[in-house]
C-alpha positions in Angstrom: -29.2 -8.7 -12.3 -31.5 -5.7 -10.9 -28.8 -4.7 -8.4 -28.5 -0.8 -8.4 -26.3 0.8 -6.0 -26.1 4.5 -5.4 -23.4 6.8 -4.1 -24.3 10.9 -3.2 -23.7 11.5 -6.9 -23.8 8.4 -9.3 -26.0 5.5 -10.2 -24.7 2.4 -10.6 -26.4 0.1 -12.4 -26.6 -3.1 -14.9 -25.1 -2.3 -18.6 -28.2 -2.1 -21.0 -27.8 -3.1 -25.0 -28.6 0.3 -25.5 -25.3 1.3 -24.0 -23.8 0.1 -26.6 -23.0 3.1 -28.8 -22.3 5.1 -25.6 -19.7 2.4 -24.4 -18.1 2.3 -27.6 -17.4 5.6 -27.9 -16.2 6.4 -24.6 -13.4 3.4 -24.5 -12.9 3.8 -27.2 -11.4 6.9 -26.9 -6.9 6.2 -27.5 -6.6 7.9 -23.6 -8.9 5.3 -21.7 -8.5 2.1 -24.0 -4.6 2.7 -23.6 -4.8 2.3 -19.9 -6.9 -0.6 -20.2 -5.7 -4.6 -20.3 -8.4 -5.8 -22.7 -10.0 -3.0 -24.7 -9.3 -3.4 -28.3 -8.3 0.1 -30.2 -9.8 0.4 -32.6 -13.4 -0.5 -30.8 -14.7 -2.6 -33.8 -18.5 -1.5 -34.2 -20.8 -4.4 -32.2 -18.4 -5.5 -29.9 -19.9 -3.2 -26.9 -23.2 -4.6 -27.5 -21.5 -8.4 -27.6 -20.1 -7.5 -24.2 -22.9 -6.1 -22.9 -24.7 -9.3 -23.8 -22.7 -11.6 -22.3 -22.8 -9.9 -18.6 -26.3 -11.5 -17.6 -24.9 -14.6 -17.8 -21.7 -13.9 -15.9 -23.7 -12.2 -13.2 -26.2 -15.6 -12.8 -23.1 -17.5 -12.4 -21.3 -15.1 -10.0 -18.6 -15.1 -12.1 -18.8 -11.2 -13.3 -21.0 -7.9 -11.2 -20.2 -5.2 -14.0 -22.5 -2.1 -13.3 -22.5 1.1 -15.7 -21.5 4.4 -14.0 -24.1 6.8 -14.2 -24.2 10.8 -13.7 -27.6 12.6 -14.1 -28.7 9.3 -15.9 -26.0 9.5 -18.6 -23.5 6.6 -18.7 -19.6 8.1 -18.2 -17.8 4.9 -17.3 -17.8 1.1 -16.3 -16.7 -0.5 -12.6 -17.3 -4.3 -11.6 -15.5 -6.8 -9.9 -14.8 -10.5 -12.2 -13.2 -14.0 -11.4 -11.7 -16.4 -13.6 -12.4 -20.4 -12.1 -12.2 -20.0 -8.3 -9.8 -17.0 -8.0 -10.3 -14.1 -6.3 -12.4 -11.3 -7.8 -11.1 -8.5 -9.6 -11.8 -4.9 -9.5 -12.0 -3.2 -13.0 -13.0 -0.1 -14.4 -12.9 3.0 -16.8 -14.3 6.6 -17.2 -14.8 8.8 -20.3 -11.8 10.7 -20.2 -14.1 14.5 -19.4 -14.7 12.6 -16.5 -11.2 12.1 -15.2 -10.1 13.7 -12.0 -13.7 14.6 -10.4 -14.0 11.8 -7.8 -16.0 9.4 -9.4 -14.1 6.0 -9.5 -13.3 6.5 -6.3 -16.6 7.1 -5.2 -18.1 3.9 -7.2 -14.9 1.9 -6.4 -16.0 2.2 -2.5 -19.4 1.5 -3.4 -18.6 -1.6 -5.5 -16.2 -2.6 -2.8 -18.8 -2.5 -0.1 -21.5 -4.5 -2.0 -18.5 -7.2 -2.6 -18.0 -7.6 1.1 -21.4 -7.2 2.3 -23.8 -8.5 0.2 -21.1 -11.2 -1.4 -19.5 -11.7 1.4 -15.7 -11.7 -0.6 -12.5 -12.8 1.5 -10.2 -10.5 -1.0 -10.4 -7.8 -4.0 -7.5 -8.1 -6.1 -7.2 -4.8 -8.6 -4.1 -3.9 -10.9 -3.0 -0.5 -13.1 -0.7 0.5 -15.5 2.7 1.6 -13.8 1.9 4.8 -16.4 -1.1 5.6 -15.0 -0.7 7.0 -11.3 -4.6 8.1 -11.1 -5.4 4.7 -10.9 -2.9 3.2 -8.3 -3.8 6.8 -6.3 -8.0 5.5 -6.3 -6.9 2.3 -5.4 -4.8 3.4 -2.5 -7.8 5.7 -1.6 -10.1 2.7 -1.6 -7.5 0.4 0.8 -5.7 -1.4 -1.5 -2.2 -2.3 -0.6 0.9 -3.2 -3.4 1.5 -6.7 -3.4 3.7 -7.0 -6.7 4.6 -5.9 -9.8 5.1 -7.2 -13.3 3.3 -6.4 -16.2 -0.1 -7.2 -18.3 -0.9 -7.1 -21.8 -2.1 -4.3 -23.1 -4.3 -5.1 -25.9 -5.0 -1.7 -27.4 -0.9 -1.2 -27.6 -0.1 -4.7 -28.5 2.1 -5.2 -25.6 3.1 -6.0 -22.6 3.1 -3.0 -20.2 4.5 -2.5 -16.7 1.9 -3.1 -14.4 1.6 -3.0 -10.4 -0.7 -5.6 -9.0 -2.7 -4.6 -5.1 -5.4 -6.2 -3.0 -8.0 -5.5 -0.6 -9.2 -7.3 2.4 -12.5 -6.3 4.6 -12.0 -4.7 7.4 -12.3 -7.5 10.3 
């Protein structure tokens, strides 16, 4: 769980216990937990750390690669790709909301991407986003991902369900 990948401006790297704090208070944040299928709003206080915790485990048993998004060494958001069972992995992320609309999921979403189909060696991505948020279904049209459906996901800091597009990615052959 040492894996560090690197884009012309970020760092991505494995989440820390110390990110706790930081994590909390950047998802937490009503703009990026909103957009966001499984992030509690409130963030109850030791839940980041919890999380954080719990992603050494699901990285030795390849069922999570969550890395922490990094700018001049300070953490700003969260990318990784997960799998429930045998199903196809899942790309996932989040930026702190002064973040928004410089480049930078897109530029760690390509990097992610590429480490899931080179060093993995994944068949498919599968990603979704909130039909209300557009920025997300525009970086995921950036990175290759094509619509496949669309329903909708819980939305657990709204407590409901919430109209949802759902795309997918295959390598390049």
């Amino acid at each position: 769980m040492n894996q560090v990948l690197t884009t012309p401006r970020l760092t991505l790297r494995p989440l820390r216990r110390g990110d706790g704090v930081r994590l909390q208070a950047l998802c937490g944040n009503w703009n990026v937990a909103r957009m966001l299928a499984v992030v509690p709003h409130p963030y109850p206080d030791g839940l980041a750390e919890t999380w954080i915790e719990e992603q050494t485990a699901r990285w030795q048993s390849d069922a999570a690669y969550v890395f922490a998004i990094t700018l001049a060494e300070e953490l700003i958001g969260v990318i990784g790709i997960e799998r429930e069972d045998d199903g196809p992995y899942d790309l996932g992320y989040w930026l702190g909301e002064a973040w928004w609309g410089q480049g930078y999921v897109s530029e760690a979403a390509a990097r992610v991407i590429r480490f899931a189909f080179e060093n993995l060696q994944i068949e498919k991505l599968t990603a979704s986003y909130f039909a209300d948020n557009p920025a997300s279904g525009r970086i995921q049209k950036k990175c290759g991902f094509r619509v496949v459906r669309h329903g909708t996901l819980p939305c657990r800091a709204r407590g409901e369900e919430v109209e949802a597009v759902f795309t997918e990615l295959r390598p390049a052959s």
